[in-house]
C-alpha positions in Angstrom: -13.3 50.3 -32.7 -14.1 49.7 -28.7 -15.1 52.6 -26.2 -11.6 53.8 -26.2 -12.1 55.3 -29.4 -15.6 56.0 -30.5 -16.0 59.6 -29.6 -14.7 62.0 -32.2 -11.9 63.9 -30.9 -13.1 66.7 -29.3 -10.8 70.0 -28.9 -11.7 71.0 -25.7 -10.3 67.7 -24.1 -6.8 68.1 -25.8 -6.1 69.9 -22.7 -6.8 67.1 -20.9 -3.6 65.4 -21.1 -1.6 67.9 -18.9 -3.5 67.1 -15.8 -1.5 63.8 -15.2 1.9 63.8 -17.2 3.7 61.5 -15.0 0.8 58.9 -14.8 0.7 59.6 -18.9 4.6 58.5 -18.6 4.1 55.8 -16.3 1.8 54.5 -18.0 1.3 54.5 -21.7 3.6 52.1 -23.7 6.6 53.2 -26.2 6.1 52.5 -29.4 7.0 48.7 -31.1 10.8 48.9 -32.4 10.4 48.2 -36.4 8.1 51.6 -36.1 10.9 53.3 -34.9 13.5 51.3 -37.3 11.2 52.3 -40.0 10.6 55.8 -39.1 14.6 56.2 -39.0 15.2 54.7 -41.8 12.3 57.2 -44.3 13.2 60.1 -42.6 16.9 59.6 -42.8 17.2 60.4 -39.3 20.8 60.8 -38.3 23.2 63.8 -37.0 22.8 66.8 -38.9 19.3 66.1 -40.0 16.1 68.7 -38.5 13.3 67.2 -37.5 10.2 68.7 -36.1 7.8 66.8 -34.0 4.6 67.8 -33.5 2.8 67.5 -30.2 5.7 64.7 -28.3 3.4 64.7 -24.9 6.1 63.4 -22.2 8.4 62.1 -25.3 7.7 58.4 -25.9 8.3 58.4 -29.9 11.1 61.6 -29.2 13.7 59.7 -26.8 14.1 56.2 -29.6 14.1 59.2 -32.3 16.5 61.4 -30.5 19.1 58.2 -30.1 19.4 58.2 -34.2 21.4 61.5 -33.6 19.2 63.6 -35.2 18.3 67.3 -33.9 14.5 67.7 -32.8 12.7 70.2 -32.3 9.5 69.5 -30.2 6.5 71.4 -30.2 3.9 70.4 -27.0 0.9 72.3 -25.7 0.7 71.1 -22.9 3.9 72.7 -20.1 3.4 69.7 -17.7 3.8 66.9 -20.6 6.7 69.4 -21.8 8.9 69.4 -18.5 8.6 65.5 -18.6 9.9 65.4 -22.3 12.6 68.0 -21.1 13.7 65.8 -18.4 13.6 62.4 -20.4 15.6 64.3 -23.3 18.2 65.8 -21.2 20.9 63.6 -22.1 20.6 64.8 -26.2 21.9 67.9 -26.9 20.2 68.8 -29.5 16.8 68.1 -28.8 14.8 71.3 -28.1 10.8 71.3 -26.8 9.1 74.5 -27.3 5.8 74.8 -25.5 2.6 76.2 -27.9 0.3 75.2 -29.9 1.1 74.1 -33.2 -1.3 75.5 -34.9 -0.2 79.5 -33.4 3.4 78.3 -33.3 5.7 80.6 -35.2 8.3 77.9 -37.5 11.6 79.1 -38.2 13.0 80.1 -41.6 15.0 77.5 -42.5 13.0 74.3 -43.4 12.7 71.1 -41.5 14.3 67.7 -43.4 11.3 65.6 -41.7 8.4 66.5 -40.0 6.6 63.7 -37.4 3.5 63.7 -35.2 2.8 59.9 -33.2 -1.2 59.3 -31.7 -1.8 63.4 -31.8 -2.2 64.3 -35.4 -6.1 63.4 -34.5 -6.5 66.8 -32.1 -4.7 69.0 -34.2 -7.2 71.6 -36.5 -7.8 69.6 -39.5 -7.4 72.9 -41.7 -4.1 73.5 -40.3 -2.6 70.7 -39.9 -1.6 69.3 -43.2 -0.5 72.5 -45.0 0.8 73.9 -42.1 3.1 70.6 -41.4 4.0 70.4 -45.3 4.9 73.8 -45.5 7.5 73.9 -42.8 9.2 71.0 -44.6 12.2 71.3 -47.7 11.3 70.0 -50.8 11.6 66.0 -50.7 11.2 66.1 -47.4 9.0 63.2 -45.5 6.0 64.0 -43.3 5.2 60.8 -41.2 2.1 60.2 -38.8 1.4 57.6 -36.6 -1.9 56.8 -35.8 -2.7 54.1 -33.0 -5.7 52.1 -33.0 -6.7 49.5 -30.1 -7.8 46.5 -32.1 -9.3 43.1 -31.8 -6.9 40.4 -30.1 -5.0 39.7 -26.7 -7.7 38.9 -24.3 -10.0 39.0 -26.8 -13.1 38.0 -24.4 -12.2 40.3 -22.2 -12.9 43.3 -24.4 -15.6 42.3 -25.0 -17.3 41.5 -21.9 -15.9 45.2 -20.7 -18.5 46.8 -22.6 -21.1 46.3 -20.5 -19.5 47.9 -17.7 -18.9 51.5 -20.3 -23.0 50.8 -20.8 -23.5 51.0 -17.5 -21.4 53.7 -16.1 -21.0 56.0 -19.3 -24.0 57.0 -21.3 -22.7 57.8 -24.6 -21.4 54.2 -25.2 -23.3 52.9 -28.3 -24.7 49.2 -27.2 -22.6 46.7 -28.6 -19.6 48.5 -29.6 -16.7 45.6 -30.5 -13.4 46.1 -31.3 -11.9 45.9 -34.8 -9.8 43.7 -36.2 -6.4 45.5 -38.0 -7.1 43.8 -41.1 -10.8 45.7 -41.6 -9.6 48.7 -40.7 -9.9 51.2 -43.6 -7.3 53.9 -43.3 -8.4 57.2 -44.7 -5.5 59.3 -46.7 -7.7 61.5 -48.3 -6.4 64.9 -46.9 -2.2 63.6 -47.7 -3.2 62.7 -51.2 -5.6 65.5 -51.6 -2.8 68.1 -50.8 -1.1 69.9 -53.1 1.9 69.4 -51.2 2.5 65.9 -50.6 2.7 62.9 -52.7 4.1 59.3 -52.6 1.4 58.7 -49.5 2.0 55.1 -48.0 0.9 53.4 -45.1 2.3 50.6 -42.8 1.2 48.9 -40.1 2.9 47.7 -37.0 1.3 45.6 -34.1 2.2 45.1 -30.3 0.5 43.2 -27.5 0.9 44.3 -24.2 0.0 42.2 -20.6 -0.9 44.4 -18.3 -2.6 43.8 -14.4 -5.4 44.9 -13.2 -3.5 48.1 -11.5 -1.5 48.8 -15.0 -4.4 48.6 -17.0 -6.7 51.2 -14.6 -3.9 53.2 -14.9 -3.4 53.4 -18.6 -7.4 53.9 -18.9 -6.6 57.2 -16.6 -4.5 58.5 -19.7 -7.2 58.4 -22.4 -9.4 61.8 -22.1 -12.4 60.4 -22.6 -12.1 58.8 -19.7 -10.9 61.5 -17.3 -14.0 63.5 -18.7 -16.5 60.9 -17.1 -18.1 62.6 -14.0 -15.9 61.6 -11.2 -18.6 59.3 -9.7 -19.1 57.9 -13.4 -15.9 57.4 -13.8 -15.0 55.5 -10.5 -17.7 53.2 -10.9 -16.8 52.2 -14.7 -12.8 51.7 -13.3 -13.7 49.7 -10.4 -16.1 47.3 -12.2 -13.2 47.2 -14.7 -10.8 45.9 -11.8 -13.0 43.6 -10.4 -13.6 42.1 -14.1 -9.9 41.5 -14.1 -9.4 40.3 -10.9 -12.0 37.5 -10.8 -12.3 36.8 -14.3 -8.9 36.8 -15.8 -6.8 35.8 -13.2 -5.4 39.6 -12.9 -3.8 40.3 -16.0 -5.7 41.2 -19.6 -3.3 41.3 -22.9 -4.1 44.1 -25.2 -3.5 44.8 -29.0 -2.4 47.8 -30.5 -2.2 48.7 -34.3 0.4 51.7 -35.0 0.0 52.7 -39.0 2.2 55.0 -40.6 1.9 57.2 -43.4 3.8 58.6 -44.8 4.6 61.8 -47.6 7.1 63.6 -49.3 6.8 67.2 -49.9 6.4 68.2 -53.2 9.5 69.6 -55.1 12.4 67.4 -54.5 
């Protein structure tokens, strides 16, 4: 964990996301290529198989799914993050993003072959989400959720000399906070083995590291909501001592990990 990730996700900044959707394009990185490859190949993904994906933001898991052949239907709260997906997705035919909620959206009759939800699944209403997702799928059908953690590695001294600057300028940073390594991470299924619905629950793991500069890296900070949340003062302070950290410390550029896991499910009944 670092202070990217220790607040619990809080509802009322899932809105959050639609004030920027180009920067959120610009900005935050696709996802590593044996995801997708994997992700293809448990769903089955290919032309004539549904698949709904839950909260797509500007599309970065939707545009390598789409090019599988498979017909998505994308459901995104926010309309900003929805008219970039639109406009990334153009060129498939039979991708379709519906703005709403999932929670209030209406699913249609006929059920879905796979159901996916990449780095969202977290904001969704934890009494809705599972059933609601397993319910919308056809017997033997395969749920799949990614989850993205940042993790120990890259510039490793780096992240951690970073924390002092979220003591200084952000209040809620608990002193000390380090980063975890992947391999100490403990990944909770409870709530996919618990329902009724699902069973066959795996999980595997897939890791990127990505160089960015000192302007690349602001920028992706500016994506994460707890960081547009600061108090704008708050906030410019923490993202100029984070530039100048970079700049005269690490010659400009800092490397950072990411750990994607999926899990998977099958619905019950096939």
């Amino acid at each position: 964990m670092d202070a990217l990730e220790f607040r619990a996700a809080n509802p009322r900044l899932r809105d959050i996301f639609d004030e920027d959707p180009e920067r959120y394009e610009r900005a935050r990185p696709r996802y590593p290529a044996s995801l997708i490859e994997e992700l293809v190949r448990v769903t089955g993904a290919a032309p004539g198989v549904r698949v709904l994906e839950i909260a797509p933001g500007t599309g970065k898991l939707t545009v390598d799914l789409a090019g599988s052949g498979c017909a998505i239907t994308a459901v995104e709260i926010g309309p900003g993050m929805a008219a970039v997906a639109r406009r990334r997705l153009a060129a498939f035919t039979d991708v379709e993003v519906v703005v709403a909620a999932f929670e209030q959206w209406r699913p249609p009759a006929e059920p879905f072959d796979a159901v996916v939800c990449a780095t969202a699944f977290h904001w969704l209403d934890p009494a809705v989400r599972v059933p609601k997702a397993a319910r919308v799928l056809r017997p033997g059908g395969l749920l799949g959720i990614v989850a993205t953690h940042h993790v120990a590695g890259g510039t490793e001294d780096f992240f951690a000399e970073v924390q002092q600057c979220y003591e200084r300028w952000d209040p809620a940073t608990p002193p000390g906070l380090r980063q975890t390594r992947e391999s100490d991470l403990a990944t909770d299924t409870g709530e996919f083995t618990r329902s009724p619905y699902l069973t066959d629950v795996t999980v595997h793991g897939h890791a990127q590291e990505i160089t960015y500069t000192a302007d690349q890296y602001v920028d992706v900070l500016l994506t994460y909501s707890n960081h547009r949340a600061l108090p704008g003062p708050a906030r410019s302070g923490l993202l100029a001592d984070v530039r100048e950290l970079i700049e005269s410390r690490y010659d400009g550029a800092v490397t950072k990990r990411y750990w994607h896991e999926l899990v998977t499910a099958v619905r019950v009944g096939g």
